[in-house]
ROSE-4610 file (N, C-alpha, C; in Angstrom, 1 decimal, always signed):
// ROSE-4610
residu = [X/X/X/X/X/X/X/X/X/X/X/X/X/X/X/X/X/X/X/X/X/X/X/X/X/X/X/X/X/X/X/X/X/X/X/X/X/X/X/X/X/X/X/X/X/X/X/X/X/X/X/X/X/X/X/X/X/X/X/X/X/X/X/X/X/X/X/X/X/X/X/X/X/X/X/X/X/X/X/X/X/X/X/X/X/X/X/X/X/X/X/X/X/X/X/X/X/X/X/X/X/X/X/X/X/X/X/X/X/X/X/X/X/X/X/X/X/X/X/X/X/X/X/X/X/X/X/X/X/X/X/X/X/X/X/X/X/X/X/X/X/X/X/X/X/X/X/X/X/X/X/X/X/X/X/X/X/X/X/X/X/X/X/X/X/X/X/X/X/X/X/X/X/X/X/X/X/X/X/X/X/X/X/X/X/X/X/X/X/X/X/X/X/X/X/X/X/X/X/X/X/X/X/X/X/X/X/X/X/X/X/X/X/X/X/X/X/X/X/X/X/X/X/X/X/X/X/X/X/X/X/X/X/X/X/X/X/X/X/X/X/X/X/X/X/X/X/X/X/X/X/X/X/X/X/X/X/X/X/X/X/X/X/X/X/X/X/X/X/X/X/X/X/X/X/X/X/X/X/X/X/X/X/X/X/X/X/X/X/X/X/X/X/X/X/X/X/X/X/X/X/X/X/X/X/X/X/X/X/X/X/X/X/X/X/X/X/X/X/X/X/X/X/X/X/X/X/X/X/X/X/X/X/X/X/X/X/X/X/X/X/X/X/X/X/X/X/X/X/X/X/X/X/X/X/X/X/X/X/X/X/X/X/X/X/X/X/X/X/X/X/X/X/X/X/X/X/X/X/X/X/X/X/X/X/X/X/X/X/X/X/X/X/X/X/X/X/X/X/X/X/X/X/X/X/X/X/X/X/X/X/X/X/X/X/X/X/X/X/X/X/X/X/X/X/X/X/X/X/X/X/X/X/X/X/X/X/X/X/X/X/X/X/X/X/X/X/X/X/X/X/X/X/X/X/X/X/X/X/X/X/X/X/X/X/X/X/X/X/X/X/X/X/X/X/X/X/X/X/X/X/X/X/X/X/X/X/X/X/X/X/X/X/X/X/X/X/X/X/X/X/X/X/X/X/X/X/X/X/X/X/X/X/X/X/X/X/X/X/X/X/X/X/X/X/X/X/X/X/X/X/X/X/X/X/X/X/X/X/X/X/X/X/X/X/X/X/X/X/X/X/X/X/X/X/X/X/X/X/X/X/X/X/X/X/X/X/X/X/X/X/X/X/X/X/X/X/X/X/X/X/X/X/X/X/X/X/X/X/X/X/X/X/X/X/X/X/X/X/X/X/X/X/X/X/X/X/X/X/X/X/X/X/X/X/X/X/X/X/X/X/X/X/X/X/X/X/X/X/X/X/X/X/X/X/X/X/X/X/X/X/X/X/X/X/X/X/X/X/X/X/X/X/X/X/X/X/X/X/X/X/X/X/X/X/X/X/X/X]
num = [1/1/1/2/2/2/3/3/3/4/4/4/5/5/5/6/6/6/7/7/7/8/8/8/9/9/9/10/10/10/11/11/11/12/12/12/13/13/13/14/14/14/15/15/15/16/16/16/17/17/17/18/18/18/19/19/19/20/20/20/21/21/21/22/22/22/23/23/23/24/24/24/25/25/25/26/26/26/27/27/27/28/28/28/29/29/29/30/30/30/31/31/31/32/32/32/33/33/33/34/34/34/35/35/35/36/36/36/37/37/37/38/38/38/39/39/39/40/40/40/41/41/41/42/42/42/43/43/43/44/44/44/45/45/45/46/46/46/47/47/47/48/48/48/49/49/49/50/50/50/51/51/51/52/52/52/53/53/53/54/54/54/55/55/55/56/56/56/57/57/57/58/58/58/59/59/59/60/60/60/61/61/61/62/62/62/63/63/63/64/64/64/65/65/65/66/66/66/67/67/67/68/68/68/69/69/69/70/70/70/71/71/71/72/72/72/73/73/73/74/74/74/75/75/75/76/76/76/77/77/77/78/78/78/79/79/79/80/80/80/81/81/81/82/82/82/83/83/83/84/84/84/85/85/85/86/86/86/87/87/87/88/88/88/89/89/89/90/90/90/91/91/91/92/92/92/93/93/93/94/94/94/95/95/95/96/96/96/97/97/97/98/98/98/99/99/99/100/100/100/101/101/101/102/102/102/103/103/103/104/104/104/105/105/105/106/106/106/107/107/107/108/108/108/109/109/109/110/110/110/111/111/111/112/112/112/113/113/113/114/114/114/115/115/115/116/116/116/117/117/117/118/118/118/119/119/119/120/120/120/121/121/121/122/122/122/123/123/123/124/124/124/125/125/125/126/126/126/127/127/127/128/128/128/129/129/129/130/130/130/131/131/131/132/132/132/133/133/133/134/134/134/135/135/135/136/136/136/137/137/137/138/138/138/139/139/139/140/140/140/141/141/141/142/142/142/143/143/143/144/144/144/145/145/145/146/146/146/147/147/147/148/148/148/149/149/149/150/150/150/151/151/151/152/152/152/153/153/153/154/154/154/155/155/155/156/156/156/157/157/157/158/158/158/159/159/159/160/160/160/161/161/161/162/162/162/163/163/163/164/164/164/165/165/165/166/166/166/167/167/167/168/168/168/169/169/169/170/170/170/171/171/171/172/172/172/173/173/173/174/174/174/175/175/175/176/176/176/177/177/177/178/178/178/179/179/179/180/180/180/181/181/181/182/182/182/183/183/183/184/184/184/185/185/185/186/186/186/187/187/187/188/188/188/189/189/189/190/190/190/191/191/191/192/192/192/193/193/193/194/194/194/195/195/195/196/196/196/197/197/197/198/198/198/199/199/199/200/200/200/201/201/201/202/202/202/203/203/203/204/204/204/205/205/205/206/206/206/207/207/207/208/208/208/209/209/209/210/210/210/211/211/211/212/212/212/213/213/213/214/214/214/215/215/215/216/216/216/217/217/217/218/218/218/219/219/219/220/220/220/221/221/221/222/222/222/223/223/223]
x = [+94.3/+94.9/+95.7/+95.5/+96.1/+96.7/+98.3/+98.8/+99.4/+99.9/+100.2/+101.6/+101.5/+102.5/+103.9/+105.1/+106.2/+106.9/+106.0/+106.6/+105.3/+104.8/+103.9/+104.4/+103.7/+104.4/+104.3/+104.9/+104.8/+103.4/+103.0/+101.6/+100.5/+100.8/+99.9/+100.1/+101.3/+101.9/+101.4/+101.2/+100.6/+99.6/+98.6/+97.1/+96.8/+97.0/+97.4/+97.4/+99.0/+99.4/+97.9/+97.8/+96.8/+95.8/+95.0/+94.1/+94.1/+95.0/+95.3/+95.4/+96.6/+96.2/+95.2/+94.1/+93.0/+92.1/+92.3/+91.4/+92.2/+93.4/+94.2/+93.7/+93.8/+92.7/+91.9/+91.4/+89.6/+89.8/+90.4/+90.5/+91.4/+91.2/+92.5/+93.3/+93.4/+93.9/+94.9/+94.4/+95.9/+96.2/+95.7/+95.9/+97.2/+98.1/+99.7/+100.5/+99.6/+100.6/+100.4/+99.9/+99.8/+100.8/+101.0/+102.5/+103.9/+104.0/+105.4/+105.3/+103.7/+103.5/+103.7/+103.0/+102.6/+104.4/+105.5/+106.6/+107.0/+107.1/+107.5/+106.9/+105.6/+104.7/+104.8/+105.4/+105.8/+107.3/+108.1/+109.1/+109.3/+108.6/+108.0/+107.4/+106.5/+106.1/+106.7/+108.1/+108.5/+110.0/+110.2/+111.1/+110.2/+109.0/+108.9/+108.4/+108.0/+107.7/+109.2/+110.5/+111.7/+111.9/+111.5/+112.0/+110.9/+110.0/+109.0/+109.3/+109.7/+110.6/+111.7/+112.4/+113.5/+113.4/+112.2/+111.8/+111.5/+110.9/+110.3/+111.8/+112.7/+113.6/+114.3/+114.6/+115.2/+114.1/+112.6/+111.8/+112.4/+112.7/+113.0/+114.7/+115.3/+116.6/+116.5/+115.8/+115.5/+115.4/+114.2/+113.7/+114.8/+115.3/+116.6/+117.5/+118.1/+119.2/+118.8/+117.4/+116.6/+116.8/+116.5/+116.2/+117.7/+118.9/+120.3/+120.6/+120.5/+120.8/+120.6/+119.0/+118.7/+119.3/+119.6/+120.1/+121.6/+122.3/+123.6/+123.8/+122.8/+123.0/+122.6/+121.9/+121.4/+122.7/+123.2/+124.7/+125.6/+125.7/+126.6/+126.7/+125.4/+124.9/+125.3/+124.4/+125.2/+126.4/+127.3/+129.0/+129.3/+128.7/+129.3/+128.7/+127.2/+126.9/+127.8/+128.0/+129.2/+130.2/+130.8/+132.2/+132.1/+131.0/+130.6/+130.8/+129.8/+130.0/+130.9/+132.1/+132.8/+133.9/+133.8/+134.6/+134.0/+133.3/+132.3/+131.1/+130.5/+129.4/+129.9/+130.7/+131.1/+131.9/+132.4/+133.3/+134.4/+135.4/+136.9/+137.5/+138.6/+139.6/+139.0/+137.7/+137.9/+137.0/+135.8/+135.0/+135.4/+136.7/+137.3/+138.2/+138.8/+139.3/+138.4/+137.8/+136.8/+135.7/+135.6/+135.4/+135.5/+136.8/+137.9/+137.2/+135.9/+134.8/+133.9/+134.2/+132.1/+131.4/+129.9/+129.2/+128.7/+128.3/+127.5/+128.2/+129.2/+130.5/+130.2/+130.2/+129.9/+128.1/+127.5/+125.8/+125.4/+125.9/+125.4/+125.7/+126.8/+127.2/+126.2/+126.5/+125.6/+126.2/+125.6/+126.4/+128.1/+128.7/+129.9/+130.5/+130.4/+131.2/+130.7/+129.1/+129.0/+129.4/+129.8/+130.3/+131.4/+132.3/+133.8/+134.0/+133.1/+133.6/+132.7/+132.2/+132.0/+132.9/+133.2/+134.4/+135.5/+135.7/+137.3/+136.9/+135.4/+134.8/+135.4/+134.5/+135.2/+136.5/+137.3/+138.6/+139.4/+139.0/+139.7/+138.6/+137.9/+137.1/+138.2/+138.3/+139.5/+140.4/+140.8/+142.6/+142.7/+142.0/+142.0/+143.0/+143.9/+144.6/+144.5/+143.2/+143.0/+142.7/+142.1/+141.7/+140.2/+139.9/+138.6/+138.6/+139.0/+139.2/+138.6/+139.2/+138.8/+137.0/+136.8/+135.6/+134.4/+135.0/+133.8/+134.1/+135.1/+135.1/+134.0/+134.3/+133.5/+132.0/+131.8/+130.0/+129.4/+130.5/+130.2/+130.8/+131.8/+132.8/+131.7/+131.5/+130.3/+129.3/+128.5/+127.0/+127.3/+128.9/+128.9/+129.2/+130.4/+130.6/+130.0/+128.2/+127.2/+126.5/+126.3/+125.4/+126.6/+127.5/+128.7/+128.7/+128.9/+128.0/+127.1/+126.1/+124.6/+124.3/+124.8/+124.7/+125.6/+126.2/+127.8/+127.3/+126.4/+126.0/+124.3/+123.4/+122.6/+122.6/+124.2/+124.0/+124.3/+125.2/+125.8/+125.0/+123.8/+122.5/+121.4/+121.6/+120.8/+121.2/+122.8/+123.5/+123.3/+123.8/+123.1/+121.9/+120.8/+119.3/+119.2/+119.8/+119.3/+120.3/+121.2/+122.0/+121.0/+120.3/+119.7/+118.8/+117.9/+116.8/+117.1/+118.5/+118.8/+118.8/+119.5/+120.0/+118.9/+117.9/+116.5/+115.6/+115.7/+114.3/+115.2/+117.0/+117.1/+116.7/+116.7/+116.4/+114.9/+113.9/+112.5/+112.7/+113.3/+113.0/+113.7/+114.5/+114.7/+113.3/+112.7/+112.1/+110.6/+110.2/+109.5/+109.6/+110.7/+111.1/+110.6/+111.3/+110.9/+109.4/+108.9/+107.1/+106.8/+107.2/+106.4/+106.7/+108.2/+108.2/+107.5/+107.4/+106.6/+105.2/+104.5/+103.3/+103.0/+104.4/+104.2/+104.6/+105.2/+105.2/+103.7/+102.9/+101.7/+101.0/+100.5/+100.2/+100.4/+101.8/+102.3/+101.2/+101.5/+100.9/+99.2/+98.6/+97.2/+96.7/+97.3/+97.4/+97.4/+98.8/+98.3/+97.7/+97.2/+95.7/+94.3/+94.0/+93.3/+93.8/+94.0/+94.1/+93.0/+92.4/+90.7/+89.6/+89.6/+89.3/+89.5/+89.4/+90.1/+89.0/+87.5/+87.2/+87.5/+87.9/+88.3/+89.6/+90.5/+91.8/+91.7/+90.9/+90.5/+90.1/+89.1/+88.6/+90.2/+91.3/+92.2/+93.2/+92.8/+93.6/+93.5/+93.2/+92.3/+92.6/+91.6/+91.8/+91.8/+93.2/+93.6/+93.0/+93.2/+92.5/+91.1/+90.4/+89.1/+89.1/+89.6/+89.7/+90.6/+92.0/+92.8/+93.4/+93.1/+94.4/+94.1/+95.8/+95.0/+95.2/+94.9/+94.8/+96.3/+96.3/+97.2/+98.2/+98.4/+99.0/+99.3/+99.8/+100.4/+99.2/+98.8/+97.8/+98.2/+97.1/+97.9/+98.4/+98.7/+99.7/+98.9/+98.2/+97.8/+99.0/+98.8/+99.9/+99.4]
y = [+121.4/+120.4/+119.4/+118.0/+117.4/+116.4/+115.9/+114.7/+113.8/+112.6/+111.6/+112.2/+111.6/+111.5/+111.5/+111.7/+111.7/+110.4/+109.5/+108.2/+107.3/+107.9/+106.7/+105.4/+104.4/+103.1/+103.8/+102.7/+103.2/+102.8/+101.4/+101.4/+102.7/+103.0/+104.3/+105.6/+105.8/+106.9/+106.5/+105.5/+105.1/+105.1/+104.5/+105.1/+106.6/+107.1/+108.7/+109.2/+109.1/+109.2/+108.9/+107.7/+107.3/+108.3/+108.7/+109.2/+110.9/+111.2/+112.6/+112.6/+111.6/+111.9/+111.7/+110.6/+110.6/+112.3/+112.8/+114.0/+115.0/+115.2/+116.4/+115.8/+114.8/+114.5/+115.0/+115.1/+116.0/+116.9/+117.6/+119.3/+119.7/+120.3/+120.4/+121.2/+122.1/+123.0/+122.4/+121.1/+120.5/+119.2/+119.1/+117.9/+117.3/+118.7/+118.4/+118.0/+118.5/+118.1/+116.3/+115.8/+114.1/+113.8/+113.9/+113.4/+113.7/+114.7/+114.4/+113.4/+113.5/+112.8/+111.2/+111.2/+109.6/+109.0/+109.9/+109.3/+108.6/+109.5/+109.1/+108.1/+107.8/+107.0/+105.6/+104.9/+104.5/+104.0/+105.3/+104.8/+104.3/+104.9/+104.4/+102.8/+102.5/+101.2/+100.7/+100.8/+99.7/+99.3/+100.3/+100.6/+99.1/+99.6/+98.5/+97.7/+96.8/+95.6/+94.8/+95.4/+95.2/+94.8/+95.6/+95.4/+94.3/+94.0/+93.1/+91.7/+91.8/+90.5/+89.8/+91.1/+90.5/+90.3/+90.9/+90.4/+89.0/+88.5/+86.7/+86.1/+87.1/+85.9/+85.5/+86.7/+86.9/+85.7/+85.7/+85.1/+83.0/+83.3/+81.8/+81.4/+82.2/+81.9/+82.2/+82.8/+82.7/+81.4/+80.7/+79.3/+78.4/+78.6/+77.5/+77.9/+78.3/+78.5/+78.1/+78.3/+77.9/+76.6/+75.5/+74.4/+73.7/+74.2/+74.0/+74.1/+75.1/+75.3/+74.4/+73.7/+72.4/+71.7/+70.8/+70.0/+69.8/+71.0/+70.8/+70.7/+71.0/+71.2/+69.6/+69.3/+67.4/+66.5/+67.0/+66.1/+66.5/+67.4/+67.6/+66.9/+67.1/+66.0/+64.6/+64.5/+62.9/+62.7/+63.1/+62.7/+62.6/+63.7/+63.4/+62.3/+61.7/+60.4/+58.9/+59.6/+58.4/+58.5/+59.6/+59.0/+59.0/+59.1/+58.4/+57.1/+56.3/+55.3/+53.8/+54.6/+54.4/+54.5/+55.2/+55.3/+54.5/+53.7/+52.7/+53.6/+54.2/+54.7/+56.1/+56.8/+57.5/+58.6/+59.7/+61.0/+60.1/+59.8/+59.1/+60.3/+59.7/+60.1/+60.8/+59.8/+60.2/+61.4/+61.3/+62.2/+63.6/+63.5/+64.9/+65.5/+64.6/+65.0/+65.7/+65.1/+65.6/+67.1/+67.4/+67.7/+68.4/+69.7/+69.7/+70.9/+71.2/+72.3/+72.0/+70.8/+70.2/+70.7/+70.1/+69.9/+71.4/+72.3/+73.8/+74.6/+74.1/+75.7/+75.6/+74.1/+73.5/+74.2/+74.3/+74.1/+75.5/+76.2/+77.7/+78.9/+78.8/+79.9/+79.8/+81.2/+81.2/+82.2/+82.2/+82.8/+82.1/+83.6/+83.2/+82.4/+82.8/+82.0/+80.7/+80.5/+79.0/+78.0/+78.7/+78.1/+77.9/+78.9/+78.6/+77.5/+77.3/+76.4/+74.9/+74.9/+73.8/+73.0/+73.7/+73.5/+73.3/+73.8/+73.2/+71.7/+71.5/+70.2/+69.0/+70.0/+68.7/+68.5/+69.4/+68.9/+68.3/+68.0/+67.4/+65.6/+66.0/+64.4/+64.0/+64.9/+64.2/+63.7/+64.4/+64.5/+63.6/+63.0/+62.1/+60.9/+61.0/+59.7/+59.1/+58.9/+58.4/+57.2/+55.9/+55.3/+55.1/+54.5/+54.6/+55.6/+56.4/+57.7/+57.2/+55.9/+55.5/+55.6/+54.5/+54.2/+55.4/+56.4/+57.3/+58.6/+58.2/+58.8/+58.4/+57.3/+56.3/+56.4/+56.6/+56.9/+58.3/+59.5/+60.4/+61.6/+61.6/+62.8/+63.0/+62.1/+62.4/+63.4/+62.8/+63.5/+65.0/+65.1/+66.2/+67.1/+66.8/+67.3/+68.3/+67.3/+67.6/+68.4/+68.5/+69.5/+70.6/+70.9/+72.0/+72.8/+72.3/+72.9/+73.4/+72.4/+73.4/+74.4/+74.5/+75.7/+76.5/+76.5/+77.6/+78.6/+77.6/+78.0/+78.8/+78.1/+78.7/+80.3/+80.3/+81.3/+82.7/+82.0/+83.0/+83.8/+82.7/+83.4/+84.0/+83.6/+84.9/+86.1/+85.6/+87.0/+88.1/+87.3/+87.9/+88.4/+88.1/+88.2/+89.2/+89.4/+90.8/+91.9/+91.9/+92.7/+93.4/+92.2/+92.9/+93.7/+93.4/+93.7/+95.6/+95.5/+96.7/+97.6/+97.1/+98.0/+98.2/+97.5/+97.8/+98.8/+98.4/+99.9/+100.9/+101.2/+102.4/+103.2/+102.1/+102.9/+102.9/+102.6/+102.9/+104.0/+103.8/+105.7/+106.5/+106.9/+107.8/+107.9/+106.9/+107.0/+107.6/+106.9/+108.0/+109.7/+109.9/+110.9/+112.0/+111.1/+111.9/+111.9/+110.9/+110.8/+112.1/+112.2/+113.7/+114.4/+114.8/+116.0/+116.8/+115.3/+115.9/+116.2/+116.0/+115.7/+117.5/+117.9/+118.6/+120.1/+119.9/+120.7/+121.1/+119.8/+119.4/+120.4/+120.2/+121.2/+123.0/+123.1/+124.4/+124.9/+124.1/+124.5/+124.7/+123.7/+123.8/+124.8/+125.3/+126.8/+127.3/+127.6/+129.1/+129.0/+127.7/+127.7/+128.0/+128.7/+128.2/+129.4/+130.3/+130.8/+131.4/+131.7/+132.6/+131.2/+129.7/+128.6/+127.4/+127.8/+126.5/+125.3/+125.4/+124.2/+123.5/+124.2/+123.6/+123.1/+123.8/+123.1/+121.5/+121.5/+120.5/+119.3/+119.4/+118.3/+117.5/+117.9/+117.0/+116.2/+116.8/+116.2/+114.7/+113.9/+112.8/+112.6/+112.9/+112.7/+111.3/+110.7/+109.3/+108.5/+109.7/+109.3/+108.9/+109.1/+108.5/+107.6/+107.2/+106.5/+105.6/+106.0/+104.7/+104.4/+105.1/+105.1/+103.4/+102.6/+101.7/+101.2/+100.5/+100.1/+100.3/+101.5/+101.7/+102.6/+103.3/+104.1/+105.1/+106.0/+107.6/+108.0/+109.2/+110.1/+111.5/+111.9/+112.5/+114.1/+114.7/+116.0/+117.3/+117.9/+119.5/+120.1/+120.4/+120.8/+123.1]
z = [+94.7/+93.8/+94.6/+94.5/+95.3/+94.2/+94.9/+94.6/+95.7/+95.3/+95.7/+97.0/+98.3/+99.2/+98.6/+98.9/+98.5/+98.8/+100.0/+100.1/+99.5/+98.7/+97.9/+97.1/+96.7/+96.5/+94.8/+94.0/+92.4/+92.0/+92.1/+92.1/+92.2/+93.4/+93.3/+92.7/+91.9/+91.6/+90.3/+89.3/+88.0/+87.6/+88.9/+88.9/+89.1/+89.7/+89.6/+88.4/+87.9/+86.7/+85.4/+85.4/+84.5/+83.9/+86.0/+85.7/+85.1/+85.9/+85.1/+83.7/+82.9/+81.5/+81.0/+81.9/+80.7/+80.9/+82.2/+82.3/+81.1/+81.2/+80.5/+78.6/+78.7/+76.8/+76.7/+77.7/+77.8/+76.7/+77.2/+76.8/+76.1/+74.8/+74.1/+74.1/+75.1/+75.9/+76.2/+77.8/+78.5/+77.7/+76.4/+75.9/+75.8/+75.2/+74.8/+75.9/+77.1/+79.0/+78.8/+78.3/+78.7/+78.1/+77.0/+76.3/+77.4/+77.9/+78.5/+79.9/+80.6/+81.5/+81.5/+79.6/+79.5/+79.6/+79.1/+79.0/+80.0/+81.6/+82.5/+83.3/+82.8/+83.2/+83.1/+81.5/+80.9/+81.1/+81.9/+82.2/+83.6/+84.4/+85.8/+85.9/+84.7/+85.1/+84.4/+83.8/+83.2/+84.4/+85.2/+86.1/+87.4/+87.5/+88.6/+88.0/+87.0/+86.3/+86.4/+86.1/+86.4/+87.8/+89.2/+89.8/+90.6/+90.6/+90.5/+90.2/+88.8/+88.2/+89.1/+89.5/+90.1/+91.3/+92.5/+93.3/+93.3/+92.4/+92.3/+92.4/+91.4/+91.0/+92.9/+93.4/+94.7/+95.6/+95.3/+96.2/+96.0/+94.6/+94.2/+94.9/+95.3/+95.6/+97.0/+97.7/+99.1/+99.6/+98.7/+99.0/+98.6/+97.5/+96.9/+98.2/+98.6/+100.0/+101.4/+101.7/+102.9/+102.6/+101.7/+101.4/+101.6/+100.7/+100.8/+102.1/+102.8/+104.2/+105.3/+104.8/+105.9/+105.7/+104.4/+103.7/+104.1/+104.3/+104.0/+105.9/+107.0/+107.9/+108.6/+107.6/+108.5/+107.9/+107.0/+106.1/+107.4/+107.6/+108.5/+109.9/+110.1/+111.4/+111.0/+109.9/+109.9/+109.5/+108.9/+109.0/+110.4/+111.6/+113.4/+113.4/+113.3/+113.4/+113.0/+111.7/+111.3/+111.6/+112.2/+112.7/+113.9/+114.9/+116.2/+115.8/+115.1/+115.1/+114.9/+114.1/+113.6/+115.0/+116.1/+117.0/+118.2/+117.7/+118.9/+119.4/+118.8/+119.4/+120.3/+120.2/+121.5/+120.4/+121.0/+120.7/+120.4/+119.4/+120.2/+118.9/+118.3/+117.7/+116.5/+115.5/+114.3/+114.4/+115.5/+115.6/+116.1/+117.2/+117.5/+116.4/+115.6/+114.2/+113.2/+112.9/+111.8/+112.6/+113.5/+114.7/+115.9/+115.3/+116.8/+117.6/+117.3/+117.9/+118.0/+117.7/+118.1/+117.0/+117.1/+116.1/+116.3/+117.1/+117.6/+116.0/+116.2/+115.7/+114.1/+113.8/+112.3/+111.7/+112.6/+112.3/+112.8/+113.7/+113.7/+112.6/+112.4/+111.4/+110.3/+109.8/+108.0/+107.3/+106.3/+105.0/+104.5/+104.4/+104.1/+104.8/+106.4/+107.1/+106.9/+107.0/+106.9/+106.1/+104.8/+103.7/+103.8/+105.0/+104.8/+105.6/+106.8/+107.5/+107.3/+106.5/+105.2/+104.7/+103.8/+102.7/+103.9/+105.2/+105.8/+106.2/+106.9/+107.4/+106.2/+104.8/+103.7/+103.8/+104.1/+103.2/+104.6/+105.7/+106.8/+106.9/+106.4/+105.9/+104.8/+104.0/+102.9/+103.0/+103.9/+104.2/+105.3/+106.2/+107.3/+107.2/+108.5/+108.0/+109.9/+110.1/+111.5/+111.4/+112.1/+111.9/+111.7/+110.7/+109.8/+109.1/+108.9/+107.9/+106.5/+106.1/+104.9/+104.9/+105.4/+105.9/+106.0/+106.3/+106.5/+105.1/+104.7/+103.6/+102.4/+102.3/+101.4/+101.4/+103.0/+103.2/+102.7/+103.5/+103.3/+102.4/+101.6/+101.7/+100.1/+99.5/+97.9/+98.5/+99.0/+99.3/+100.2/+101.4/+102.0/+100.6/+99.6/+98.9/+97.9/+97.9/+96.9/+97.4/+98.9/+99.8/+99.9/+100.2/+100.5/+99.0/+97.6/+95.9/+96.6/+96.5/+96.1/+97.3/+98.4/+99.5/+98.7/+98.1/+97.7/+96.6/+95.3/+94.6/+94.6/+95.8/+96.3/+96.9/+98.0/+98.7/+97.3/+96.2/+95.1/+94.2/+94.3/+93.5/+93.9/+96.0/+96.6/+96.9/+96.8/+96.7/+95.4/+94.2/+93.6/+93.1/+93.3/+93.3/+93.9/+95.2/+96.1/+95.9/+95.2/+94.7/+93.3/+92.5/+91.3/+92.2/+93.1/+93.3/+93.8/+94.7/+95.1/+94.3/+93.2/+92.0/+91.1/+91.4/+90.3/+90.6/+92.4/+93.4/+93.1/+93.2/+93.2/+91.6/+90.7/+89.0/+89.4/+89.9/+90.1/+91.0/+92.0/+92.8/+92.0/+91.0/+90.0/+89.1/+88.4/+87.6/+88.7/+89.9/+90.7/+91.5/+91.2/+91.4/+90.1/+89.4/+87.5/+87.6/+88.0/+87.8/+88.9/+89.9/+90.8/+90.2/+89.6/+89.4/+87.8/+87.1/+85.8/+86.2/+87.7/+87.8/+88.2/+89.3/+89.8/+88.6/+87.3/+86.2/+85.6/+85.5/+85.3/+85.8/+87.0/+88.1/+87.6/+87.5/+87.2/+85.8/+85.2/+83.9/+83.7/+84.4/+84.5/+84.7/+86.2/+86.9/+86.1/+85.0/+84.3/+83.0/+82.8/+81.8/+82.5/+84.0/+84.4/+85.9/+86.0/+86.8/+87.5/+86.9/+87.7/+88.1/+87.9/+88.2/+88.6/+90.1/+90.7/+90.3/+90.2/+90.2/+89.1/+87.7/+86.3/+87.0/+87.8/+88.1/+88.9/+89.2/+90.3/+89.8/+88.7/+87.9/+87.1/+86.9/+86.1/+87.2/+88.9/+89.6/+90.8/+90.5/+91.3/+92.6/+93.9/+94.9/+95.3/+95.7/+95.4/+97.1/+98.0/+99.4/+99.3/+97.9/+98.0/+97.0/+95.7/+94.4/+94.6/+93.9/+93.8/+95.2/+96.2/+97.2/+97.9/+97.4/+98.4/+99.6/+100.1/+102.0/+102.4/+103.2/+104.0/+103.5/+102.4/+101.3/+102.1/+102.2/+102.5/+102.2/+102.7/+102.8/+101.0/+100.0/+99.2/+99.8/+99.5/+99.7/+99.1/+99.4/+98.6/+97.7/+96.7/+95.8/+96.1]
């Protein structure tokens, strides 16, 4: 009697599932075993349909933050541009102001830190009282403002996204957990409808290493 690996994906643990209840209908003997099976089955695939969903959502806020990230990293570049040029072409006053680490320290970080040291870049473009300060305020302090938002609110929603997604696989590995062990009840029960015939035992258990197993799946397990 075989079943499914213990690190099997849920996909494969459904097809499995499937096929066993349609065998246990067969017979009206193990007919009544499908009902507790179909439950967990049911709750299994509604467990990764969930976390599936929230996968995409996480796949859409991956790309919304990659895209913010460039975005807010070339704005950044160009405010040093503009207040280069604003200092005659060269490093002088406004650009070490706005500036006092160089452009590396502004454009490497990520995440939170990048965001914090964002938001300080803005508010020393704000607060400038150098010469030209005005001037480059005027060009740039709108658009840094609008890229330093949408990275803020980007990074908030991949944060959240992968927080759902965590919280979603771990309710699917409970509800896979539930799916083995009803399978492996399953099992128990066949046996003692069926103890002097293994090959009647054999027919309700689907060997998944030849049928549903797919490319590259865990090997199934002898029960």
């Amino acid at each position: 009697m075989r079943k499914y690996a213990t690190n099997a994906s849920s996909e494969l643990r459904l097809a499995y599932g499937q096929e066993l209840i349609i065998g246990l209908r067969v017979i009206d003997d193990t007919a009544p075993l499908a009902d507790a099976l179909q439950e967990v089955q049911e709750t299994l695939e509604t467990r990764l349909d969930e976390r599936l969903a929230a996968d995409a959502t996480l796949t859409r806020a991956r790309v919304a933050l990659r895209f913010a990230d460039y975005t807010l990293d070339r704005m950044i570049r160009g405010v040093r541009r503009h207040a280069e040029l604003l200092d005659g072409g060269r490093v002088g006053p406004l650009t070490t102001a706005v500036f006092p680490d160089g452009l590396v320290a502004e454009t490497v970080p990520t995440g939170e830190r990048q965001e914090r040291r964002a938001r300080a870049l803005l508010a020393r473009v704000h607060e400038l009282g150098t010469a030209n300060a005005e001037t480059l305020r005027a060009q740039m302090l709108e658009p840094l403002a609008a890229a330093v938002e949408t990275f803020a609110k980007s990074r908030a929603s991949y944060d959240a996204a992968f927080e759902d997604v965590e919280t979603r696989f771990a309710r699917e590995r409970l509800a896979r957990d539930a799916h083995r062990l009803q399978v492996e009840r399953t099992m128990a029960h066949v046996r003692a409808l069926f103890p002097d015939d293994p090959s009647m035992r054999e027919l309700f258990f689907p060997d998944v290493s030849r049928s549903s197993r797919a490319k590259d799946e865990p090997p199934v397990e002898e029960a």
